[in-house]
C-alpha beads as a LAMMPS data file, in Angstrom:
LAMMPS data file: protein, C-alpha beads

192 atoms
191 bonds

1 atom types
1 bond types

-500.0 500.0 xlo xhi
-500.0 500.0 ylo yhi
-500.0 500.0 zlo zhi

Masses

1 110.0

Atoms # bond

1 1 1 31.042 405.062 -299.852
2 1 1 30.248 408.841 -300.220
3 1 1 26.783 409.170 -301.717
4 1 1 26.518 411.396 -304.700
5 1 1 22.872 410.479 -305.876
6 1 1 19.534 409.080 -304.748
7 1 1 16.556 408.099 -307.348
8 1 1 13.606 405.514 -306.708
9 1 1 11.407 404.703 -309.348
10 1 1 8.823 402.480 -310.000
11 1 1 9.058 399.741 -312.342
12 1 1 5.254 398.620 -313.479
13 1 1 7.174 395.857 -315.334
14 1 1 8.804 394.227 -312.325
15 1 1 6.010 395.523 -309.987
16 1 1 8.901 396.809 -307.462
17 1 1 10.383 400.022 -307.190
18 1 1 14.232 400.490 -308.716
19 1 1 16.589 402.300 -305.932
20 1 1 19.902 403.309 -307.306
21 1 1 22.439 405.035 -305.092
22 1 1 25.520 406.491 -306.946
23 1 1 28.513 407.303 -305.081
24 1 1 30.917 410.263 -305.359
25 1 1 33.498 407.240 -306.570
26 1 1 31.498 406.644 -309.549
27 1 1 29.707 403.552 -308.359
28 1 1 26.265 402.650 -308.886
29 1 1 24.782 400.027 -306.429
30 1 1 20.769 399.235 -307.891
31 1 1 18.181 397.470 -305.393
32 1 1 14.979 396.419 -305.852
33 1 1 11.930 397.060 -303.301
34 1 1 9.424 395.155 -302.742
35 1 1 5.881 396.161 -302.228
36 1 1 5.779 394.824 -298.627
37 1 1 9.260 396.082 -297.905
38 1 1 9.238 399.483 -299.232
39 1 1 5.609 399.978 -297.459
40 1 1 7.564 398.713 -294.066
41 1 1 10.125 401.322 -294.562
42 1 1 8.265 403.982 -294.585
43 1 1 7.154 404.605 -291.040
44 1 1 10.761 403.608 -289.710
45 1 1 12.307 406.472 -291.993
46 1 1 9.367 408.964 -290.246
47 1 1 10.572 407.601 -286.885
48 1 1 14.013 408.083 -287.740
49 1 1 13.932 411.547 -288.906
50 1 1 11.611 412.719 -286.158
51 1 1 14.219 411.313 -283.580
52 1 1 17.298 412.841 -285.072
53 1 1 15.707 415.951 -284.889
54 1 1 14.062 415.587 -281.452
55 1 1 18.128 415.809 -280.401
56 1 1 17.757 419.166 -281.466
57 1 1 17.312 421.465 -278.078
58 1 1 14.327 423.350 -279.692
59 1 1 12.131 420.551 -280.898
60 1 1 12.958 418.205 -277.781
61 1 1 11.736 420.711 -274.860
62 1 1 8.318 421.226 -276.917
63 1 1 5.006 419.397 -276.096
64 1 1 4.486 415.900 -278.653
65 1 1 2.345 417.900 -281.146
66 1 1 4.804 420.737 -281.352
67 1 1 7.762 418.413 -281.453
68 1 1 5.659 416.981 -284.380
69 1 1 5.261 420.060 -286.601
70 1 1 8.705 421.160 -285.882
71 1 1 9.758 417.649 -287.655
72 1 1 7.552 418.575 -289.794
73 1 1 8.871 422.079 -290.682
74 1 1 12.282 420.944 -290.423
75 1 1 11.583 417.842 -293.498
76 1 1 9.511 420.659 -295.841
77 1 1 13.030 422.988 -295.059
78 1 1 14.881 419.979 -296.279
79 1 1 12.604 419.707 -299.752
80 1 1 13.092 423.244 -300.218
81 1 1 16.648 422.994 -300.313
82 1 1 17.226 419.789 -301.878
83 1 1 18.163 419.579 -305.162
84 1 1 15.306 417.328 -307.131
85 1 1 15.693 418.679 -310.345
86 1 1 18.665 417.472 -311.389
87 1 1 18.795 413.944 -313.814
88 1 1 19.772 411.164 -312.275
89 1 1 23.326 410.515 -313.765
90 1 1 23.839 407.237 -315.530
91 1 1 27.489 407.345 -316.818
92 1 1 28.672 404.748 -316.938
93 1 1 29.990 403.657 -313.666
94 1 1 31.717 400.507 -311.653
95 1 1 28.434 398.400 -310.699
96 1 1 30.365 397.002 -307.087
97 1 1 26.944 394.676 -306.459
98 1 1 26.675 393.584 -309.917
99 1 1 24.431 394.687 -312.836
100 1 1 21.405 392.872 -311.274
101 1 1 19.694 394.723 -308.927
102 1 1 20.238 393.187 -305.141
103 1 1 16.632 392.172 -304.108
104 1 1 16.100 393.382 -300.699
105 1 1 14.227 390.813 -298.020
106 1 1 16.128 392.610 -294.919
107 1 1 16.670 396.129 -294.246
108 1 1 18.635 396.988 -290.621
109 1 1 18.073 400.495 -289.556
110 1 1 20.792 402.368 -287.498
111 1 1 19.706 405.596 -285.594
112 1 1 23.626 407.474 -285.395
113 1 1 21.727 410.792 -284.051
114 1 1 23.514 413.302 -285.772
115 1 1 25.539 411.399 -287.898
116 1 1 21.897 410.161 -289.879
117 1 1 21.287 406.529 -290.040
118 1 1 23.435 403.257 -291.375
119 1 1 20.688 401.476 -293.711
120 1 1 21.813 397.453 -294.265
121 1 1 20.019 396.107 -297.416
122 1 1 20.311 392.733 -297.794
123 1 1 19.680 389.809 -300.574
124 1 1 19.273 386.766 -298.420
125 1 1 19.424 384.763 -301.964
126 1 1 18.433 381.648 -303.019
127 1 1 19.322 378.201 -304.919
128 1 1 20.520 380.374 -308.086
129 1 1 21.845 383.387 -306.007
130 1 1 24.112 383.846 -302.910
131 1 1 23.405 385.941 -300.402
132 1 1 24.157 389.801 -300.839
133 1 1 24.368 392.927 -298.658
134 1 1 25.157 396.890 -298.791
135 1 1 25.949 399.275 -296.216
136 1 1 25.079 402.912 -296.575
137 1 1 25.703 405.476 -294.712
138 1 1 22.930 408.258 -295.088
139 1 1 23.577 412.030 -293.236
140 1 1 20.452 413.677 -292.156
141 1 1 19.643 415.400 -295.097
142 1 1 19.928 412.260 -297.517
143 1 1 17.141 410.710 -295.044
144 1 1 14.639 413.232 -295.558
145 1 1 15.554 412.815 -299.198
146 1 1 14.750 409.019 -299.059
147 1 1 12.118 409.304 -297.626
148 1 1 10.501 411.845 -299.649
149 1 1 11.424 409.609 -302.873
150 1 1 10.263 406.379 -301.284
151 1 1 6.810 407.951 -300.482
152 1 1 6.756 409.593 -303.880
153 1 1 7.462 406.347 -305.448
154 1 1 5.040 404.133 -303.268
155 1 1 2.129 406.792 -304.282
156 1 1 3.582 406.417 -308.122
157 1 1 2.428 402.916 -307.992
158 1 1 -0.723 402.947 -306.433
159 1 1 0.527 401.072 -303.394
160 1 1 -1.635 401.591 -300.459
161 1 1 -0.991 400.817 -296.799
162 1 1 -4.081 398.757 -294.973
163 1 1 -3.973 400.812 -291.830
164 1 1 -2.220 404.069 -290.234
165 1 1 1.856 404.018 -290.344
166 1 1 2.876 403.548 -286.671
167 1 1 4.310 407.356 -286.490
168 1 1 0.726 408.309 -287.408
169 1 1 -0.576 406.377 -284.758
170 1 1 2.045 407.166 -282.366
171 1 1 0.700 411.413 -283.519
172 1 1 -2.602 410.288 -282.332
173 1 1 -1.712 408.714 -279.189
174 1 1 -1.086 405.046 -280.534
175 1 1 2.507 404.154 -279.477
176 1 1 3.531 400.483 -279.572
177 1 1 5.670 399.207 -276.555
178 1 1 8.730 400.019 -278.911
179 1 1 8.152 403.625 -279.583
180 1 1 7.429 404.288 -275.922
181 1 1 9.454 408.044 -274.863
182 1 1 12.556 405.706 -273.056
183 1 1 12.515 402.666 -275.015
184 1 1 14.546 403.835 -277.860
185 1 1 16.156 401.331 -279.511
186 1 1 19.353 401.240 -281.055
187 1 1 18.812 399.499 -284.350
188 1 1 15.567 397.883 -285.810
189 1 1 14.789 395.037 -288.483
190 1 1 12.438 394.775 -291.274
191 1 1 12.388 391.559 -293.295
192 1 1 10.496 390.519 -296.379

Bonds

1 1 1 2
2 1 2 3
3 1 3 4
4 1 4 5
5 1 5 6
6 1 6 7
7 1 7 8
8 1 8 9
9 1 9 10
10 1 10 11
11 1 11 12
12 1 12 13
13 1 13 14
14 1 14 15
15 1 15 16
16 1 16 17
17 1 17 18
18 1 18 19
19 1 19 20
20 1 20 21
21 1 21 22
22 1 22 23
23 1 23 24
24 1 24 25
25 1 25 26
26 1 26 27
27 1 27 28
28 1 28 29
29 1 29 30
30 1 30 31
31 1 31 32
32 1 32 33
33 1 33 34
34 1 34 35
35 1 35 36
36 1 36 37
37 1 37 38
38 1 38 39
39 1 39 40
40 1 40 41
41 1 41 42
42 1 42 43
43 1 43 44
44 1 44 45
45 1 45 46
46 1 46 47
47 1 47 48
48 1 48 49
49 1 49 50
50 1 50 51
51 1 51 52
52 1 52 53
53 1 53 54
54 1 54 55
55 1 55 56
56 1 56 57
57 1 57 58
58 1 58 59
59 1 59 60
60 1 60 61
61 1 61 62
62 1 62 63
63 1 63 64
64 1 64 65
65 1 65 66
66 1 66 67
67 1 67 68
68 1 68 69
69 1 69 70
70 1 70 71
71 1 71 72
72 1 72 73
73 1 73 74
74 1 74 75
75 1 75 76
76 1 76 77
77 1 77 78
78 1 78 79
79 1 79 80
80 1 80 81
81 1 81 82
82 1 82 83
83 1 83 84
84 1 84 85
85 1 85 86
86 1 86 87
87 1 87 88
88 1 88 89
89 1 89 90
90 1 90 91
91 1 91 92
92 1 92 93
93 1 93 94
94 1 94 95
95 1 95 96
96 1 96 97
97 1 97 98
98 1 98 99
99 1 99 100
100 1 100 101
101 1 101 102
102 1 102 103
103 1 103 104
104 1 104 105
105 1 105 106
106 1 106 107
107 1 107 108
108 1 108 109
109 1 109 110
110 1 110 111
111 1 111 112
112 1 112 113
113 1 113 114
114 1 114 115
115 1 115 116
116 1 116 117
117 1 117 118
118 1 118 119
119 1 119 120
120 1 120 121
121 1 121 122
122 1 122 123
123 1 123 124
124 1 124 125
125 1 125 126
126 1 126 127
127 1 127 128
128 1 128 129
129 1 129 130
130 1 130 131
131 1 131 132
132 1 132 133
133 1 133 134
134 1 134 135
135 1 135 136
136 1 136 137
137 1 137 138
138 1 138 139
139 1 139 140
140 1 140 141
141 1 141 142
142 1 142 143
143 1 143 144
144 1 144 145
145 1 145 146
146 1 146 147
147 1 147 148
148 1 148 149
149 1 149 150
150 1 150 151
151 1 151 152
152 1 152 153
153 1 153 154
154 1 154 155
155 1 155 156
156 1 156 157
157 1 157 158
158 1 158 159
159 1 159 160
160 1 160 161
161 1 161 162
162 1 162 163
163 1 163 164
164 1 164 165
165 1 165 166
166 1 166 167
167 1 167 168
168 1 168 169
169 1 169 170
170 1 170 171
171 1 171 172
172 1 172 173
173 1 173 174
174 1 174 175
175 1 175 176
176 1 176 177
177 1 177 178
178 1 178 179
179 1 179 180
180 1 180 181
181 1 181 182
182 1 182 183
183 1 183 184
184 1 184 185
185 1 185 186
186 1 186 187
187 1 187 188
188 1 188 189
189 1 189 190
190 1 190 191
191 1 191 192
């Protein structure tokens, strides 16, 4: 599945934010976030793109705060290029997940280095439902892009975090156990 498109919008009606992801096949696959998990996704998509590009030779040999701005130059590079202007396209298109959006409890993260990240959104259903999942791959650039429309989005509703995102605290000093330099791990979990 070759993504074409990314949009996420908030949806006051539903009170969850409306990703839609169409392909270069002329799919459309539409999932719904959740408050709590679009809020937990945030900080893993920092952590992400800040360790993709720490594989870069210039941002890995500088100090933490320098590695941090670079990641920081390199994501406001990324918006400057990125095309945000254009509509998001709603010809009509196969729907491969069905017309109702999937509603996301799980999300499995994938770190591929260069390659980006494999996201795995899944429905885990219930007595009316069955269970659904979706696999995307996302390159580098659609990352940042994610990222940038998930926290545009989650200000768009007024959704605010209690405390600071762990790659703020990890900035300031704060790492958990997990985000120790060394303890990289390969994939990571976030369920509703």
């Amino acid at each position: 599945m070759n993504i074409h498109q990314v949009s996420v919008l908030f949806d006051e009606r539903q009170d969850r934010l409306l990703m839609r992801v169409n392909t270069e096949e002329a799919q459309e696959v539409r999932l719904w976030l959740t408050r709590r998990i679009a809020l937990k996704l945030v900080a893993p998509l920092e952590l992400t793109i800040a360790k993709m590009e720490s594989r870069n030779a210039s941002v890995a040999l500088a100090n933490p705060q320098a590695q941090s701005m670079l990641v920081e130059l390199k994501h406001d590079a990324f918006l400057q290029k990125a095309d945000l202007k254009t509509p998001f396209s709603t010809q009509s298109k196969s729907l491969p997940l069905g017309p109702e959006p999937l509603i996301v409890t799980e999300i499995t993260l994938n770190i591929q280095g260069e390659k980006g990240a494999q996201m795995v959104f899944q429905d885990a259903g219930d007595e009316r439902t069955a269970a659904r999942a979706c696999t995307l791959q996302m390159q580098p650039p659609l990352v940042h892009g994610l990222l940038h429309l998930l926290q545009k989005a989650v200000n768009n509703a007024g959704w605010r975090e209690a405390g600071p995102t762990p790659a703020a605290a990890q900035a300031n000093g704060h790492a958990s156990d997990d985000d120790a330099p060394g303890a990289e791990k390969p994939k990571r979990t976030y369920t509703h």
